[in-house]
Structure formats: structure tokens, C-alpha cells
Wavefront OBJ file of the C-alpha trace (Angstrom):
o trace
v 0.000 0.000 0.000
v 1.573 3.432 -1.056
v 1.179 6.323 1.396
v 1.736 9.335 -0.645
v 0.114 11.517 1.722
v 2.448 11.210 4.400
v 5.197 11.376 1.956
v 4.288 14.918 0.474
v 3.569 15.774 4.614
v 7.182 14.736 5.540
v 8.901 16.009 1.907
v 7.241 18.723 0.481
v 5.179 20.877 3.158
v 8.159 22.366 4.641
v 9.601 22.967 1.155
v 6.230 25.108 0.586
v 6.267 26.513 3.704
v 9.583 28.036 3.124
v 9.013 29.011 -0.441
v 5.640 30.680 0.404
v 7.659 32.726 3.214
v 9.928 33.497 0.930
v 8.026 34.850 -1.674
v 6.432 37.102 0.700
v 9.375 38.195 2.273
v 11.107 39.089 -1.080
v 7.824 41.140 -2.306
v 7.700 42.900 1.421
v 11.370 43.805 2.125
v 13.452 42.713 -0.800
v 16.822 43.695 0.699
v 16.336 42.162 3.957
v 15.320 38.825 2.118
v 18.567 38.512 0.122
v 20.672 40.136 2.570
v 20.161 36.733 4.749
v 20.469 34.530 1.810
v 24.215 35.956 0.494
v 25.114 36.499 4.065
v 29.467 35.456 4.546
v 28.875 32.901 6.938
v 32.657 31.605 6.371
v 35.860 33.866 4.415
v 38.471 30.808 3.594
v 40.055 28.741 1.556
v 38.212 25.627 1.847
v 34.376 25.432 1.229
v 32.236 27.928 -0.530
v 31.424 30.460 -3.848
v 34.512 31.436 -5.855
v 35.438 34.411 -3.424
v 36.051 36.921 -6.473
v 32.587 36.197 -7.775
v 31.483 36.387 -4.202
v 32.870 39.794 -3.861
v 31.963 41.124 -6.794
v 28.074 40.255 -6.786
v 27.608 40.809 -3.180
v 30.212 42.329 -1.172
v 28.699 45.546 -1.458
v 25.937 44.883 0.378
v 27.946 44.111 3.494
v 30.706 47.005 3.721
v 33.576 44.328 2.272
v 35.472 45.710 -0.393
v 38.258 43.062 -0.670
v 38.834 39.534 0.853
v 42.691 39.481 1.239
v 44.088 36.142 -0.207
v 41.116 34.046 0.530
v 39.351 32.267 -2.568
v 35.812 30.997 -1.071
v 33.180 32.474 0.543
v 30.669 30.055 2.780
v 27.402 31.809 2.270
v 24.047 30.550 3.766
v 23.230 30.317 0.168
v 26.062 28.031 -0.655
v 25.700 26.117 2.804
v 21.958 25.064 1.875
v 22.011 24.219 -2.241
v 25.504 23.058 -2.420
v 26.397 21.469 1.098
v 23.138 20.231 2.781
v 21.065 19.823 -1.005
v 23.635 16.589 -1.352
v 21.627 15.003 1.364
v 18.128 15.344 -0.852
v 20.380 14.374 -4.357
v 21.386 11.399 -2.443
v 17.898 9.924 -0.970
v 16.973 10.314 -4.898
v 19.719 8.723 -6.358
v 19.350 6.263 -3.678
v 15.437 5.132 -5.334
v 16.861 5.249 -8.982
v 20.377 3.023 -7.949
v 17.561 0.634 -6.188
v 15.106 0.708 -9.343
v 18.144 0.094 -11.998
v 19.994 -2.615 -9.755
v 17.490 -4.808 -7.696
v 16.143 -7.800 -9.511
v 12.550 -6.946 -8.947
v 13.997 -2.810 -9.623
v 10.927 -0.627 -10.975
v 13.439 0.276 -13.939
v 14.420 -3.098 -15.124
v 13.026 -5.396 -17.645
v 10.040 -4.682 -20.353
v 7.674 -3.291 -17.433
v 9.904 -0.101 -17.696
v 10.306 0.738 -21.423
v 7.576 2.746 -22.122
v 7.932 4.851 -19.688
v 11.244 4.920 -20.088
v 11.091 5.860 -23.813
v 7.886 8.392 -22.487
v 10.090 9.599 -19.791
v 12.755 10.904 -23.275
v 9.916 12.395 -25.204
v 8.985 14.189 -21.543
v 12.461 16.020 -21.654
v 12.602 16.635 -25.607
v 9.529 18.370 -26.040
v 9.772 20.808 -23.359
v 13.783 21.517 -24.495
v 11.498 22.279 -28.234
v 9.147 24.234 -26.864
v 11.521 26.450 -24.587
v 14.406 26.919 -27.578
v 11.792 27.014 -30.327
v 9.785 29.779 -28.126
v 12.846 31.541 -27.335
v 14.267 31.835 -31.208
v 10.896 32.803 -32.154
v 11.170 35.830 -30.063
v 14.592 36.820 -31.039
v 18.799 36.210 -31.297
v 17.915 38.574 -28.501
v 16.015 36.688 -26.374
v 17.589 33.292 -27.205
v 20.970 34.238 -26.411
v 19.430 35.524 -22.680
v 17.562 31.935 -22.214
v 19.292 29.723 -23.885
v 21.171 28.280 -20.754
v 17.943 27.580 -19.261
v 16.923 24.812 -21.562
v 16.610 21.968 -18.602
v 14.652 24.161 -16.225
v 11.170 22.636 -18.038
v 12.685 18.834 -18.399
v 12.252 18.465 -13.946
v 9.244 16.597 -12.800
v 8.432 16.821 -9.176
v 8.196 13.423 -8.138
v 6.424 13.451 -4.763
v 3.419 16.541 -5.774
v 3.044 14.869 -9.355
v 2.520 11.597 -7.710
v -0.266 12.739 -5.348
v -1.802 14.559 -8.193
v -1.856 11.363 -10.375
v -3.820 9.365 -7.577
v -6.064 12.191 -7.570
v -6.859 12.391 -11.204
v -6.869 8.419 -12.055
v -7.462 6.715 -8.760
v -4.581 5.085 -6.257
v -5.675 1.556 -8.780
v -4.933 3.183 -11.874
v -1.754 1.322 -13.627
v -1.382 4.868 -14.795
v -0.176 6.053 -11.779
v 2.107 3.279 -11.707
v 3.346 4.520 -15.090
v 3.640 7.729 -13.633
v 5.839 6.509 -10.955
v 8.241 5.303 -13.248
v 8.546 7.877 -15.407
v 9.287 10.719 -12.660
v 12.055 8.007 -11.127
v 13.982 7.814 -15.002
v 13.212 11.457 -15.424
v 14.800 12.435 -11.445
v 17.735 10.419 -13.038
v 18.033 12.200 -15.893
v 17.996 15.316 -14.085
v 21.105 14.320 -12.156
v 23.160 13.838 -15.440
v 22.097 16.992 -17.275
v 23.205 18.373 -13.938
v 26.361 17.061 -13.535
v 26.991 17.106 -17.428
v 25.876 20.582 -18.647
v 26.205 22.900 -15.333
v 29.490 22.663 -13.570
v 29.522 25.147 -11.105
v 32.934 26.446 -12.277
v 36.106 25.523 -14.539
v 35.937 21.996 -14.593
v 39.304 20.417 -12.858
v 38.135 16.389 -14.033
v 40.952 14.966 -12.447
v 39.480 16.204 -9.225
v 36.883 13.460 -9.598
v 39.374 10.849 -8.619
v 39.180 11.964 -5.008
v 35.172 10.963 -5.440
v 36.330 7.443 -7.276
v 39.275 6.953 -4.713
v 36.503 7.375 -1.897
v 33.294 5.458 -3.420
v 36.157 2.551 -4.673
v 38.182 2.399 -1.395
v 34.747 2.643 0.933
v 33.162 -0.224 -1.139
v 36.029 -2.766 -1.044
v 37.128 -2.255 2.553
v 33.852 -1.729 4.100
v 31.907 -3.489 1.564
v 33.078 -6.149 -0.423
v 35.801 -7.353 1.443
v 34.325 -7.985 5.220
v 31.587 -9.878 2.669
v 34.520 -11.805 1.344
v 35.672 -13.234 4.480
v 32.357 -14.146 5.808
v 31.528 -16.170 3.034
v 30.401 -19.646 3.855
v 29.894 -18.663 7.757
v 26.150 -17.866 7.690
v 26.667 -16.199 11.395
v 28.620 -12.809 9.233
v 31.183 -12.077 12.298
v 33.001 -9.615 10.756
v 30.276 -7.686 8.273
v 28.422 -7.768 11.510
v 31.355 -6.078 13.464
v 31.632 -3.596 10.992
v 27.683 -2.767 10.888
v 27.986 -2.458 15.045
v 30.974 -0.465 15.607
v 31.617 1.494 12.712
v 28.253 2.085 11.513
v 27.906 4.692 8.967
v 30.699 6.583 9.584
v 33.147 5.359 6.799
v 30.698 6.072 4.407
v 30.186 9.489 5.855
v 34.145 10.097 5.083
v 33.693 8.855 2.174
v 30.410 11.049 1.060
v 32.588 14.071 2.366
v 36.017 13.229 0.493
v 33.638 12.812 -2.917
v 32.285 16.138 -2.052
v 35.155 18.166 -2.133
v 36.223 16.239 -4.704
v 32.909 17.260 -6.990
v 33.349 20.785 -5.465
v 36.919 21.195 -6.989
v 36.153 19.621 -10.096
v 33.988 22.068 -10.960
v 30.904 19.740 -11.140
v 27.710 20.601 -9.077
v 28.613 19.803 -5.573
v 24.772 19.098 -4.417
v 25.701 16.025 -7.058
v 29.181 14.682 -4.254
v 27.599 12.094 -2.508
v 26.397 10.102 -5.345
v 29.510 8.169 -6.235
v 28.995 6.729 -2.651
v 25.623 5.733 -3.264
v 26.350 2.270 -4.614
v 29.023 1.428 -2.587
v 26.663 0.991 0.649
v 25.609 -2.320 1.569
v 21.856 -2.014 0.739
v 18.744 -4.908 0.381
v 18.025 -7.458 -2.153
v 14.792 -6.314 -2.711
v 12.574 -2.768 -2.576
v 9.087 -1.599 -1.896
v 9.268 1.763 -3.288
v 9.463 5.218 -2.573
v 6.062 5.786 -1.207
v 5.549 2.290 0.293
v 4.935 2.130 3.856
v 7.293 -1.738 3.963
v 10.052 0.365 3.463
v 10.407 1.412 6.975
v 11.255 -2.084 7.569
v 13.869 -2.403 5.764
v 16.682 -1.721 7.900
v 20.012 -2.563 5.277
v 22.834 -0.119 5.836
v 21.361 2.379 2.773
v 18.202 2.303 4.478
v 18.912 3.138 7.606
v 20.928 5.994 6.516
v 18.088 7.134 4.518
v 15.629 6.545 7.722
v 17.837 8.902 9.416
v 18.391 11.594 6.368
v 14.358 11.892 6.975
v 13.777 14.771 9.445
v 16.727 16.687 8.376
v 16.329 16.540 4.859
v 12.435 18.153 5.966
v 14.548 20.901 7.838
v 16.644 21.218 4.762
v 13.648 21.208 2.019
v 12.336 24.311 3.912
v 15.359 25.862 3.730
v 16.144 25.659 0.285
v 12.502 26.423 -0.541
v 13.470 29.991 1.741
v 17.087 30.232 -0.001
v 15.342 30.245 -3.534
v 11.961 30.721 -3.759
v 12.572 34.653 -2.985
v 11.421 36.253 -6.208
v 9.741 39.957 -6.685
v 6.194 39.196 -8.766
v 7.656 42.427 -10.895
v 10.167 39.481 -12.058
v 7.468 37.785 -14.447
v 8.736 38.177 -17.699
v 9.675 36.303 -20.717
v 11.748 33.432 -18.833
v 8.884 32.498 -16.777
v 6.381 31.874 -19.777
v 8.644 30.036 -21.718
v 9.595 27.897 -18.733
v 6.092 27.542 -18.080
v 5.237 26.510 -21.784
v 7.773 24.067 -22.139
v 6.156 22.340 -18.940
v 2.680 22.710 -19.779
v 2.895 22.300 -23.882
v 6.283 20.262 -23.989
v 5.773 17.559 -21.267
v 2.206 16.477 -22.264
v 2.623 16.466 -25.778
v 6.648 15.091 -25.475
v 4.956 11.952 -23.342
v 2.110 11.500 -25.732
v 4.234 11.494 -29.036
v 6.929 9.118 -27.409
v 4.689 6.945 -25.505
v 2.840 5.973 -28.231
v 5.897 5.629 -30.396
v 6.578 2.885 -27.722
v 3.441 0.762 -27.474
v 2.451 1.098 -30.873
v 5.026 1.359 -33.772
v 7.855 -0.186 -31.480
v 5.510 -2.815 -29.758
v 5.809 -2.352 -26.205
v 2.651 -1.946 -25.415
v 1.262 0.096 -22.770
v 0.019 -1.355 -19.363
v -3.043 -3.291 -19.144
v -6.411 -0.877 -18.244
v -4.006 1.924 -19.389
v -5.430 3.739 -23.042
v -3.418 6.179 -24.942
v -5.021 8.878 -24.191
v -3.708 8.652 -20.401
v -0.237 9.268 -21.686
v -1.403 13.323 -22.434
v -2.977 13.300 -18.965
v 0.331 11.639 -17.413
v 2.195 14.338 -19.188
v 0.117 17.502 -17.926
v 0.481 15.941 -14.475
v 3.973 15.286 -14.759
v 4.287 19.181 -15.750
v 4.883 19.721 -12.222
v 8.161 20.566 -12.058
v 8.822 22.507 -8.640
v 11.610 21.357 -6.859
v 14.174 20.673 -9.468
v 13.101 22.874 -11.850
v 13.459 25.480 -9.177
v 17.287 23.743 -8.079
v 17.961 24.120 -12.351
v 17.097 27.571 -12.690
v 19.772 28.707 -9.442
v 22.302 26.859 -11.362
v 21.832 28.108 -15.105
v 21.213 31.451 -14.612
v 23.260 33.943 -12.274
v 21.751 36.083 -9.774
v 19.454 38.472 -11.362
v 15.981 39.043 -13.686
v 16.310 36.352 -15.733
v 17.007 33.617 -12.622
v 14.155 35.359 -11.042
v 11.800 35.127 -13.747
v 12.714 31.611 -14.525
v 12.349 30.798 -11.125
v 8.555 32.210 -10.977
v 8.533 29.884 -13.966
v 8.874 26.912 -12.303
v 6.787 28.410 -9.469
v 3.940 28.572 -11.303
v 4.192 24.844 -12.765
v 1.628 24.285 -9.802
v -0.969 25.086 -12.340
v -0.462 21.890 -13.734
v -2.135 20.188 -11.289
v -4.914 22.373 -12.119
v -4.824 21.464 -15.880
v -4.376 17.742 -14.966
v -7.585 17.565 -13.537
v -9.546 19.319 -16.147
v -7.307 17.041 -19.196
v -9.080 14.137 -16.559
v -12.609 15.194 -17.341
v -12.250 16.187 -20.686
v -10.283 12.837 -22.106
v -12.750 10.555 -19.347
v -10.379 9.418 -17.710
v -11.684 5.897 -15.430
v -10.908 6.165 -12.237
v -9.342 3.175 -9.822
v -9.300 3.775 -6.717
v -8.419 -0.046 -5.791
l 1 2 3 4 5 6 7 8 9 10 11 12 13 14 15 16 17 18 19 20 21 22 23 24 25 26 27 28 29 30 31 32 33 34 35 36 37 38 39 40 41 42 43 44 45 46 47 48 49 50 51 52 53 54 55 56 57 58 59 60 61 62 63 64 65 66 67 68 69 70 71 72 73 74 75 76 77 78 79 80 81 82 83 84 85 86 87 88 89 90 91 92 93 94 95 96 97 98 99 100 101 102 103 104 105 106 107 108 109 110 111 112 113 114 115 116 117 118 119 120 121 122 123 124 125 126 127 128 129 130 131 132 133 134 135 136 137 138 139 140 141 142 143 144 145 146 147 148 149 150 151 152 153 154 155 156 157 158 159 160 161 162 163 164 165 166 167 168 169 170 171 172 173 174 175 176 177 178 179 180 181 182 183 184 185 186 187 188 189 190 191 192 193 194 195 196 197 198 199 200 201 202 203 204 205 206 207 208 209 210 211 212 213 214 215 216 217 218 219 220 221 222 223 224 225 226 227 228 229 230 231 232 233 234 235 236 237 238 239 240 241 242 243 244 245 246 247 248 249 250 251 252 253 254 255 256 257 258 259 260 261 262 263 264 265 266 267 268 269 270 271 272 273 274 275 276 277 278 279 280 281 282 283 284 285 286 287 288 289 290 291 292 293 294 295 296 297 298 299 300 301 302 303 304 305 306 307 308 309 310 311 312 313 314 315 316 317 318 319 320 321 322 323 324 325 326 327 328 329 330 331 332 333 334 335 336 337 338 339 340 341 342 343 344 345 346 347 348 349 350 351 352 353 354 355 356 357 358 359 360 361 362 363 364 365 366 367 368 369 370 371 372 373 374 375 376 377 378 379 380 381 382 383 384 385 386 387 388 389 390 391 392 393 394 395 396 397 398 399 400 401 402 403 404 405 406 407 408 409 410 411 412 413 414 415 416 417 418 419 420 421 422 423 424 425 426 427 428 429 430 431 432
């Protein structure tokens, strides 16, 4: 039995809660609003923002007018979307490693290749949309934009979920569909991260630190007190390990792959996924929303168990951290970010989808017509969370972040239009 509810309780209210207060902070006292969010927290060497870019953009604003030979700057900014967003990046990349590798994975086998192939046409027609909008309008306009071709691709797993039981019914194999396809598109999302927006000059060999770390944790930690237990069913020394070390050389390891990311010039929120795989996890999974899952209590669940409550905290913050935008911001960015969700992802889904059950032969799930793919597409239109993440990353500080931002915002509508696409194409509801 899935219990979305309490999942969008424990993920997603704080997250509004914080982007609702932000969003009426930002429109009440503007400079207050992002003097908290650039605000030095740390000058060094270490962790942070590239300290010239750090001066430049914001040092103004707090009397600094050089930082000596320092070259980062630890802003509550950079603390919440680069250091404590690797927490959330990892509890997703956590469900996508479990539905590629498990036997009985949600993304393995036939079951998975329509909305696998659905999930492609779900990123490709809102990149169309958003570029073909944008060159409509003008070199101009394009060359503004352009960056922010992935904002629209995001799909908001948890509120696009809910809104699929609501429109077809908690029976519905649609919503089943649905589940898959927000899983491969999260995944996607974490490549076109890491592949098209470093967060500075990329440094590649860097990224051995992260291999070193994910390698070196797996084998000792992993693999090799595995090794020695085999043929002793009673697991003395992977048992040892589990007691007294716990988590902790994975938490060395998750750090070490940070930096790593963070001097390679890829995303940092993106660090802790090398060490992902490397934790000793279960033979089997329930799913994200599925209440079993709490007793599963493997080494990668139990982390995740107790990533719960301050991943919540964190949700809110980044919702506060982001979410801060003027309504005067509304401009070109946030229509075309909004059209590429609301025109590309339902029509994307719809042309791919039935590319894959009907020319190609994969068929669509049984009770499922094709219709349902253009209702799966409007709901999956949601983009939220990661669209929101995108848009801090592709654009710098300024109008067009903010506008794109409102952008993905305003994707809520989508629920809206999900509903009515229900009614219109009659869409059967199952609600067992």
C-alpha cells in the first residue's frame, strides 16, 4: 500500500512553507530577504562560492570591499544548495540506484520501457518548446535563455505523484506509469546536472578523489568484510563492521567525494552520489512511497531513515534560499519555462509513448489507453523542486534567474490542468 500523503507531509510541506515565506518576504522587504540569503557565513580557503565572484556580486551589500588572499566564501546560500542539497540528491539517487539494480527494480526489464522511452519524449519536447519559443522571439532573447533549456525537463516526483492518484485513482496502472517515469526522469535530471552545469572551470581529475573514496569505501567496508564471511552464515566480521563502525566510513567517504565534486567544478549538491552504490543495501525494494520500506533496515536504508527529518529541515530551507522572487520578475523566462512544462511535457509523453506501445511494440500497461499518456504528461508538468534547483544553477543572480524561477513556481498550475485534461479525455478512475 503506497502512502503518498504522508510522503508529500514529511517532503514537500516544509519545502512550501519556506518558499511561500519566501516569496512574501522578497515582495515585502526585498533587501532584507537577500541580505540573509548571500550572508558570509565563512571567508576561507576551503568550502564555498569562488570568493572573487562572491565579492563582486555581493560584497557591497555588506561594507567588504576586498577579501585578502582568501578564494571561497561560505554563504548561507552556498551552505543550503551546495552542502546540505547533497543530502536530498542522495535519498533520490538512492530510489533510482535501487530501481536500476534490484532484480525486482521498478526500472528493469520490459515493465519499464515505455515509460522509459515516455520519460525521453517528456524532456525533448519541453527543451522544443523552450528553444523554439525563445528563437521565435529573437537572437535577442535566445541568447538571454538559452542556458535555461533543462529548467522545463524536472518533474516533481512526490506533488506529481499525489496529483496522479487524484486524477486516475490510487488503482490506476497509470499512476504506476507515472511513478516510473518521474524516477527515469529524477535520473536524468542528475546527469544533465552534472553534465551541462558545472559550477565552475571543470578540474576532471578532481573526480578521482570521489572514485578513490566510493572505490576504497566499497572494497574495505563493503566487499571485502563480505569476502571473508563467506560460507559462515553467522557474518562475524560484516556484523562487526555494521555495530561499531556504523555509517561513519561512508560518511568520510560522502565528504572526500564532495570536495572532490566541489573542486572539479561539477555541481557539488551532485558529491555524494559516487557513494551511493558502494553501501551495503537490500536485495529487494518496496518503493518510494511504500509504507514496507520502513522495515527495511540494510545499511542504505537506515541511513536514509535517518536523512528523513533533516532533509524536511533542509527542504524548507532551500525552498526559503530560492523561492525569494519579486512578482515584478514575471517576464519572458517564466512563460517560456512555463510553456515548455505545460505544452512540452504532455505532448513530449504522448508522441513518445505511443511511439513505444504502438510502432515499437511495447505496449502500454493493461487498463491503461493512450489517451492517459497526455494526462500523465500535464500531471507530470509539475516541475517545482528541481526545476526550481535548475534555474539557481543556469542562470546567475538576477531578472532572468528570477523570472525563470517564478517559472517553475507557477508549474503548480499543472495540477490544475491535470484535472480538467481528466474530465475532458474521461479518464476511469481506480481507486483499488
Amino acid at each position: 500500500m503506497y502512502r503518498v500523503w504522508d510522503f508529500v507531509t514529511n517532503y514537500s510541506i516544509l519545502l512550501i512553507s519556506g518558499a511561500l515565506v519566501a516569496l512574501v518576504w522578497a515582495n515585502i522587504d526585498a533587501h532584507s530577504y537577500h541580505y540573509l540569503v548571500e550572508y558570509p557565513l565563512w571567508i576561507n580557503s576551503l568550502i564555498g562560492t569562488d570568493a572573487t565572484y562572491w565579492l563582486k556580486s555581493y560584497g557591497h551589500d555588506y561594507g567588504i570591499e576586498e577579501l585578502g588572499d582568501v578564494t571561497r566564501v561560505l554563504s548561507v546560500h552556498y551552505l543550503v544548495n551546495d552542502v546540505l542539497m547533497a543530502f536530498f540528491f542522495a535519498i533520490a539517487a538512492k530510489e533510482v540506484w535501487e530501481a536500476v539494480i534490484l532484480k525486482n527494480g521498478s526500472l528493469r526489464g520490459r515493465k519499464a520501457a515505455t515509460p522509459l522511452v515516455a520519460t525521453a519524449g517528456g524532456m525533448v519536447g519541453p527543451i522544443a518548446v523552450y528553444l523554439g519559443m525563445a528563437a521565435f522571439l529573437g537572437s535577442d532573447v535566445y541568447d538571454a535563455v538559452a542556458r535555461g533549456w533543462a529548467i522545463p525537463t524536472a518533474t516533481d516526483i512526490a506533488f506529481s505523484y499525489l496529483v496522479g492518484r487524484l486524477v486516475f485513482g490510487a488503482g490506476h496502472p497509470a499512476v504506476r506509469f507515472l511513478l516510473l517515469l518521474a524516477i527515469a526522469d529524477d535520473a536524468a535530471g542528475l546527469i544533465i546536472l552534472a553534465v551541462f552545469y558545472p559550477s565552475g572551470d571543470l578540474a576532471p581529475a578532481w573526480l578521482l578523489l570521489s572514485l578513490v573514496a566510493a572505490v576504497g569505501v566499497f572494497v574495505l567496508f563493503n566487499w571485502l568484510p563480505r569476502a571473508m564471511d563467506r560460507g559462515n552464515q553467522l557474518r562475524p566480521t560484516s556484523t562487526w563492521i555494521r555495530q561499531r563502525l556504523s555509517f561513519w566510513p561512508y560518511a568520510v567517504a560522502g565528504a572526500l567525494s564532495w570536495y572532490g565534486f566541489q573542486e572539479s567544478g561539477l555541481h557539488p549538491a551532485l558529491g555524494l552520489l559516487p557513494v551511493v552504490p558502494a553501501v551495503p543495501h537490500a536485495d529487494r525494494a518496496f518503493g518510494i512511497f511504500s509504507e514496507a520500506e520502513k522495515y527495511l533496515h540494510d545499511l542504505l536504508n537506515s541511513i536514509e531513515h535517518g536523512l528523513k527529518h533533516p532533509v524536511e529541515i533542509i527542504l524548507f530551507f532551500f525552498g526559503l534560499m530560492n523561492a525569494g522572487v519579486e512578482f515584478s520578475a514575471i517576464g519572458i523566462p517564466t512563460w517560456l519555462v512555463l510553456a515548455g512544462l505545460i505544452i512540452g511535457k504532455p505532448f513530449g509523453i504522448l508522441l513518445f509513448g505511443w511511439l513505444a506501445a504502438h510502432p515499437m511494440r511495447l505496449g502500454l500497461p493493461s487498463g491503461m489507453k493512450t489517451s492517459d499518456l497526455f494526462v500523465i504528461g500535464c500531471v507530470a508538468a509539475i516541475g517545482f523542486t528541481v526545476s526550481l534547483f535548475i534555474a539557481t544553477v543556469a542562470f546567475d543572480g538576477g531578472p532572468v534567474q528570477d523570472a525563470a524561477k517564478m517559472g517553475a513556481l507557477f508549474s503548480f498550475f499543472a495540477a490544475l490542468l491535470s484535472i480538467v485534461a481528466g474530465k475532458v479525455l474521461r479518464v476511469e478512475k481506480q481507486n483499488a
